[in-house]
MMTF fields as JSON, N, C-alpha, C and O atoms, coordinates in Angstrom:
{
  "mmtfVersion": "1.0.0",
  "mmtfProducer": "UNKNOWN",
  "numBonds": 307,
  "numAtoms": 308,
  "numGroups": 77,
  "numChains": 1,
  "numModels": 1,
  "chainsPerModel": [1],
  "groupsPerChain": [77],
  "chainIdList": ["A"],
  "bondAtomList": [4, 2, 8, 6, 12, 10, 16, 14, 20, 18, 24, 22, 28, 26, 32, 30, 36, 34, 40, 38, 44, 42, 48, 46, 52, 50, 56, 54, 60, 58, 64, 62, 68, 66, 72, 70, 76, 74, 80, 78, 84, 82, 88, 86, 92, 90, 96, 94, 100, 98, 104, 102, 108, 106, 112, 110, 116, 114, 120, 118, 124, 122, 128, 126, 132, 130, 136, 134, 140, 138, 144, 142, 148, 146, 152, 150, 156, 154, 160, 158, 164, 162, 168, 166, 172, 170, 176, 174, 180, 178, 184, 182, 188, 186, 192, 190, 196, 194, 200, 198, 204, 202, 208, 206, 212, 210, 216, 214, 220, 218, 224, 222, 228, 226, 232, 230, 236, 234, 240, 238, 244, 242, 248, 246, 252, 250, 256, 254, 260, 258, 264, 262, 268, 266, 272, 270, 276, 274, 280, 278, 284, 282, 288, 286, 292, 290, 296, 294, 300, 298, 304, 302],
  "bondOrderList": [1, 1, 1, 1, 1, 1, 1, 1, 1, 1, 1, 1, 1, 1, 1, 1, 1, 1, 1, 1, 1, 1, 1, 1, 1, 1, 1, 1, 1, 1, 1, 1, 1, 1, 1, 1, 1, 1, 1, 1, 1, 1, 1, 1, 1, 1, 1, 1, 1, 1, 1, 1, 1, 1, 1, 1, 1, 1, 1, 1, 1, 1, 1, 1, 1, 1, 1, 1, 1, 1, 1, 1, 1, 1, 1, 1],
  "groupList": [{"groupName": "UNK", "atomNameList": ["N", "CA", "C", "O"], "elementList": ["N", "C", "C", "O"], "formalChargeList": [0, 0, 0, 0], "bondAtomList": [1, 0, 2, 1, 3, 2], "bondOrderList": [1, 1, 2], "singleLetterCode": "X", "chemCompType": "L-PEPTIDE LINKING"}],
  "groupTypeList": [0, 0, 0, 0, 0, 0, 0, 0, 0, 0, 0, 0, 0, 0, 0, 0, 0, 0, 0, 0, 0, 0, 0, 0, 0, 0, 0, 0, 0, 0, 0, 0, 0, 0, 0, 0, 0, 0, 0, 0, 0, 0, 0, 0, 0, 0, 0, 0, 0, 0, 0, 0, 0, 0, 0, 0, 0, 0, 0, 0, 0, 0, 0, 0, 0, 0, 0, 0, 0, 0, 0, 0, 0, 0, 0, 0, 0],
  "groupIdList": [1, 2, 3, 4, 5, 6, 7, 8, 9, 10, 11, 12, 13, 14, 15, 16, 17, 18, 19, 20, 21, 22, 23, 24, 25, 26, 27, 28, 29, 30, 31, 32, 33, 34, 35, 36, 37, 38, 39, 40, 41, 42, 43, 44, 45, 46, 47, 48, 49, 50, 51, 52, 53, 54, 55, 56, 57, 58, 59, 60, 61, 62, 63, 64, 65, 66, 67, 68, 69, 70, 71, 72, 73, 74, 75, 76, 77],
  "secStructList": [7, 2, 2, 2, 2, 2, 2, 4, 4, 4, 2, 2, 2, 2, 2, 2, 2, 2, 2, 2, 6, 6, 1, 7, 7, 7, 6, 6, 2, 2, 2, 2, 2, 6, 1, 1, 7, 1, 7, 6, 6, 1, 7, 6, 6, 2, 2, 2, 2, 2, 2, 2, 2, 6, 2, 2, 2, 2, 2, 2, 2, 2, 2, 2, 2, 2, 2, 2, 2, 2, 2, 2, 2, 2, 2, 6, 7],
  "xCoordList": [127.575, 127.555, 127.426, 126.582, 128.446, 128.243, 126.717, 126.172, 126.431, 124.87, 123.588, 122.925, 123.543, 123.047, 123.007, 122.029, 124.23, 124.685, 123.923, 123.224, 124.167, 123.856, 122.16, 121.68, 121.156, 120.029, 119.591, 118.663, 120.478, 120.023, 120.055, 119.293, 121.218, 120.927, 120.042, 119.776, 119.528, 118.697, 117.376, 116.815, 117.015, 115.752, 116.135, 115.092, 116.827, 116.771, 116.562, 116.181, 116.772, 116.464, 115.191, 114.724, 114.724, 113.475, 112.583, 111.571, 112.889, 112.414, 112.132, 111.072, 113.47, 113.686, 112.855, 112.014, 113.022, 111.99, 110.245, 109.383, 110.213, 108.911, 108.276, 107.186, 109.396, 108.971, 108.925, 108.158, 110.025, 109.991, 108.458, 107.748, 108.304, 107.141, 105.647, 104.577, 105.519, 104.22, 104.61, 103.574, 105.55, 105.305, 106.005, 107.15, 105.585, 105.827, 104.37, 103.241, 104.721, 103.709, 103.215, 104.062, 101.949, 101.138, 101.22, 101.586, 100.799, 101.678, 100.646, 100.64, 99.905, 99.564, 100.064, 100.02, 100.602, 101.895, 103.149, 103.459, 103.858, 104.581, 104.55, 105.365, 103.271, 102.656, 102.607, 102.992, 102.152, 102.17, 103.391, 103.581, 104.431, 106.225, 106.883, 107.852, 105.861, 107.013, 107.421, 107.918, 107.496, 108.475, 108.032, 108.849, 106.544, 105.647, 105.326, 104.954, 105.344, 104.557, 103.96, 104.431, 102.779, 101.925, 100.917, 101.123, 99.81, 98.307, 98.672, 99.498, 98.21, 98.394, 97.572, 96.38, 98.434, 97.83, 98.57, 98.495, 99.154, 99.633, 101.078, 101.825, 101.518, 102.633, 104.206, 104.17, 104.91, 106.1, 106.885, 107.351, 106.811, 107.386, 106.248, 106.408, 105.558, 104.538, 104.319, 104.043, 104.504, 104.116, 105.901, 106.104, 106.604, 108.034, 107.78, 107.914, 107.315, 107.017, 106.108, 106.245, 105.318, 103.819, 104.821, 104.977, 105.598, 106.447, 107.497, 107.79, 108.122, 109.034, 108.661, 109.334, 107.171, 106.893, 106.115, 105.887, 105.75, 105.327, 106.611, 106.293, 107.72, 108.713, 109.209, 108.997, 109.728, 109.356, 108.418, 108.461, 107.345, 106.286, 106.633, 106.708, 106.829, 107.261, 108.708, 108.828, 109.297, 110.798, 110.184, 110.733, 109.162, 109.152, 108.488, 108.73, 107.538, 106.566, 107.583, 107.628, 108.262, 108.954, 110.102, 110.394, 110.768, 111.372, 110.781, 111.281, 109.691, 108.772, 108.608, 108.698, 108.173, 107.594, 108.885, 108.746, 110.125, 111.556, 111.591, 111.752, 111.375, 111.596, 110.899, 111.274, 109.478, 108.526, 109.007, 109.182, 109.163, 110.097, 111.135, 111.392, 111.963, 113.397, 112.787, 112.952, 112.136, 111.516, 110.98, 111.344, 110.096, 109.592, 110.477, 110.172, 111.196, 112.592, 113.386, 113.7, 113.707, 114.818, 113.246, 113.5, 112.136, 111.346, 111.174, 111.05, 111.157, 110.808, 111.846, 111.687, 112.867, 114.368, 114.662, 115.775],
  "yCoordList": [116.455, 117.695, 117.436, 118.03, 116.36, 116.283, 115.352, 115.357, 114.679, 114.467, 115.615, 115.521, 116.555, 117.525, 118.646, 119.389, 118.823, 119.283, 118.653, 119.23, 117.313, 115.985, 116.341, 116.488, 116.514, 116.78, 117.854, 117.749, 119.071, 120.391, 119.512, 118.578, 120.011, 120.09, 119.036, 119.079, 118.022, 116.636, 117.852, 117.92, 118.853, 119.181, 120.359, 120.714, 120.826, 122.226, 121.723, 122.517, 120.461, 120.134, 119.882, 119.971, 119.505, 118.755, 119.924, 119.745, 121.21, 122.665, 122.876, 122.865, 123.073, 123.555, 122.745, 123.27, 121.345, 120.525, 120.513, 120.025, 121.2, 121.089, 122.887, 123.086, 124.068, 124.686, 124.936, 125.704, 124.042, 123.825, 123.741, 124.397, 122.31, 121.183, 122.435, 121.831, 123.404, 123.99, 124.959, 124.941, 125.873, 127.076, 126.491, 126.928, 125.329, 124.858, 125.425, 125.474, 125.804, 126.051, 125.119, 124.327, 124.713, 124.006, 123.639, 124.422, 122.085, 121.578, 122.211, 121.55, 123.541, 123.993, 124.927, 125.331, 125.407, 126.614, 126.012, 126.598, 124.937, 123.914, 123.942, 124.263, 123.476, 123.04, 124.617, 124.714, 125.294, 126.676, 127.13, 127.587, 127.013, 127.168, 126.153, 126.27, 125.049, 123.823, 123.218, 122.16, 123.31, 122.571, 120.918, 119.998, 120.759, 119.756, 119.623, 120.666, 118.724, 118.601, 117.278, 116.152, 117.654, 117.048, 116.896, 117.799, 116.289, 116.228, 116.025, 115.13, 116.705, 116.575, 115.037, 114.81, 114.231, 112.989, 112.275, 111.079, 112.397, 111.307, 110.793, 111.701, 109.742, 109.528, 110.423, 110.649, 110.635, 111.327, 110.674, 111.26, 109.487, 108.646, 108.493, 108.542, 108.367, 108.248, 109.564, 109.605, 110.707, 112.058, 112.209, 113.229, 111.518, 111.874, 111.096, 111.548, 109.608, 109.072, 109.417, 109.244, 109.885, 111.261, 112.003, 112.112, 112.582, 113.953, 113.546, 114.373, 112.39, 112.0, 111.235, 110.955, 110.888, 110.147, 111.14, 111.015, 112.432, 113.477, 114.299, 115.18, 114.087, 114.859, 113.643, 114.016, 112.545, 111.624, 111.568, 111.149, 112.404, 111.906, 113.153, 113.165, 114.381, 115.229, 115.53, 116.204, 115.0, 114.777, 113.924, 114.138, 113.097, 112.216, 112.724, 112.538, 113.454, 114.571, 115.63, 115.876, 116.101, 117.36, 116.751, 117.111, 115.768, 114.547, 114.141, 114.165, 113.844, 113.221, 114.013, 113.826, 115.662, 116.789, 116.872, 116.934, 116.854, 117.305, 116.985, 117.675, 115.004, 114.642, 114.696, 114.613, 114.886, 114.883, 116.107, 115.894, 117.261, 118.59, 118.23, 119.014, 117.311, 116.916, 116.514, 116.8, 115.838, 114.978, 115.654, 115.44, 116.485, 117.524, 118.682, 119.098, 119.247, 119.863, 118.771, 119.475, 117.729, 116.781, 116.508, 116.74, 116.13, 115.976, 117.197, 117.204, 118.322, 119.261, 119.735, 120.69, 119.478, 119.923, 119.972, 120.299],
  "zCoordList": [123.197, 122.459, 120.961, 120.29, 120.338, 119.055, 118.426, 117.322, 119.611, 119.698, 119.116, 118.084, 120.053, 119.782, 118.996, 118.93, 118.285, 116.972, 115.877, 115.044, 115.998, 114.532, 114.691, 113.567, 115.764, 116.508, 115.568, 114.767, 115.777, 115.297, 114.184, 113.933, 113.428, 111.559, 110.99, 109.789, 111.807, 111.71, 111.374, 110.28, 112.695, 112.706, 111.681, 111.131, 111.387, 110.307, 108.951, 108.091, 108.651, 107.739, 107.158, 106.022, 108.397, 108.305, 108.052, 107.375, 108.574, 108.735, 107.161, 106.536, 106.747, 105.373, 104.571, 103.841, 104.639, 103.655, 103.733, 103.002, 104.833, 105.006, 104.477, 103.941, 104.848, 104.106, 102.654, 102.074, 102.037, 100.291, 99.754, 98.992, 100.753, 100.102, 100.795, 100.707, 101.19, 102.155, 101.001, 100.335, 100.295, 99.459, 98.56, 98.44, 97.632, 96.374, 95.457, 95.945, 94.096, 93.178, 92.733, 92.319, 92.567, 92.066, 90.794, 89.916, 90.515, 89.664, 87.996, 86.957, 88.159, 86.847, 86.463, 85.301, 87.336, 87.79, 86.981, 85.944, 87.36, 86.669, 85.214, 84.349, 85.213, 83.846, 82.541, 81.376, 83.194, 82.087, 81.682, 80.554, 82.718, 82.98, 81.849, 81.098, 82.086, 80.693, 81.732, 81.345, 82.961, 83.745, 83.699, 83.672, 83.698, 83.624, 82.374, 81.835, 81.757, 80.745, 80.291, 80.451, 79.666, 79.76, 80.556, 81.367, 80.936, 81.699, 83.093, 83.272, 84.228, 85.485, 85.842, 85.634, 86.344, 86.656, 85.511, 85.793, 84.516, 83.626, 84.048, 84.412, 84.065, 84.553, 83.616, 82.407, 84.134, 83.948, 82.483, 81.505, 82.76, 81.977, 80.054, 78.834, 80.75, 79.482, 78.649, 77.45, 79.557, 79.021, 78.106, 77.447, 78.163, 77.934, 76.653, 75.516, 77.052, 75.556, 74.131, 72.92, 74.857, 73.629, 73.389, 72.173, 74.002, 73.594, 72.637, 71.774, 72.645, 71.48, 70.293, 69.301, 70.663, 69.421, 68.314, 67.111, 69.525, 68.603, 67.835, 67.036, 68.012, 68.258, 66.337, 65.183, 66.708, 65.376, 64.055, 62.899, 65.144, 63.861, 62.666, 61.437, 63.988, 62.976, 61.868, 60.845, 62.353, 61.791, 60.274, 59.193, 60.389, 59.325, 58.454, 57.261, 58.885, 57.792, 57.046, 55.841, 57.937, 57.025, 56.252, 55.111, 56.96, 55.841, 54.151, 53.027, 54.633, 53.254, 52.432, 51.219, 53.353, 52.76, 51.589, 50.367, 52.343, 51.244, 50.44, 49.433, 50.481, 49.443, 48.469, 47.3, 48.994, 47.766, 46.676, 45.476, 47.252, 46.971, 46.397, 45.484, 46.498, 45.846, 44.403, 43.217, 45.06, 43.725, 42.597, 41.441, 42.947, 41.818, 41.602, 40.484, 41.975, 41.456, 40.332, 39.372, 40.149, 39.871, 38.378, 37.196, 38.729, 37.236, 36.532, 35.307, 37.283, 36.208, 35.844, 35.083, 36.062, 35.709, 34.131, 33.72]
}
């Protein structure tokens, strides 16, 4: 009996996962959501790395931008 119990929820699972993976949205569906990001086909990992080095590059521009701004406040003072 407890055979056939372990049996069922073995196969309901398998049910459930198979209907997840059959009415899952397509990964541009994903992609418009943000859930994905970056190019369909680019690896996960790499699209994470473009995203922080863009994420740096900008931190350093509006950084520079300040100081240049600090700077010409403090000469024309």
């Amino acid at each position: 009996m407890a055979a056939a119990c372990e049996a069922l929820r073995t196969e309901m699972r398998k049910d459930a996962m198979t209907h997840s993976l059959v009415n899952r949205p397509p990964p541009e569906a994903l992609q418009d959501k943000g859930i994905i990001k970056g190019s369909i086909g680019v690896s996960p990992r790499l699209a994470e790395t473009r995203e922080a080095l863009r994420r740096e590059m900008t931190k350093d521009v509006v950084s520079h931008t300040l100081g240049r701004r600090a700077e010409s406040l403090h000469s024309s003072a």
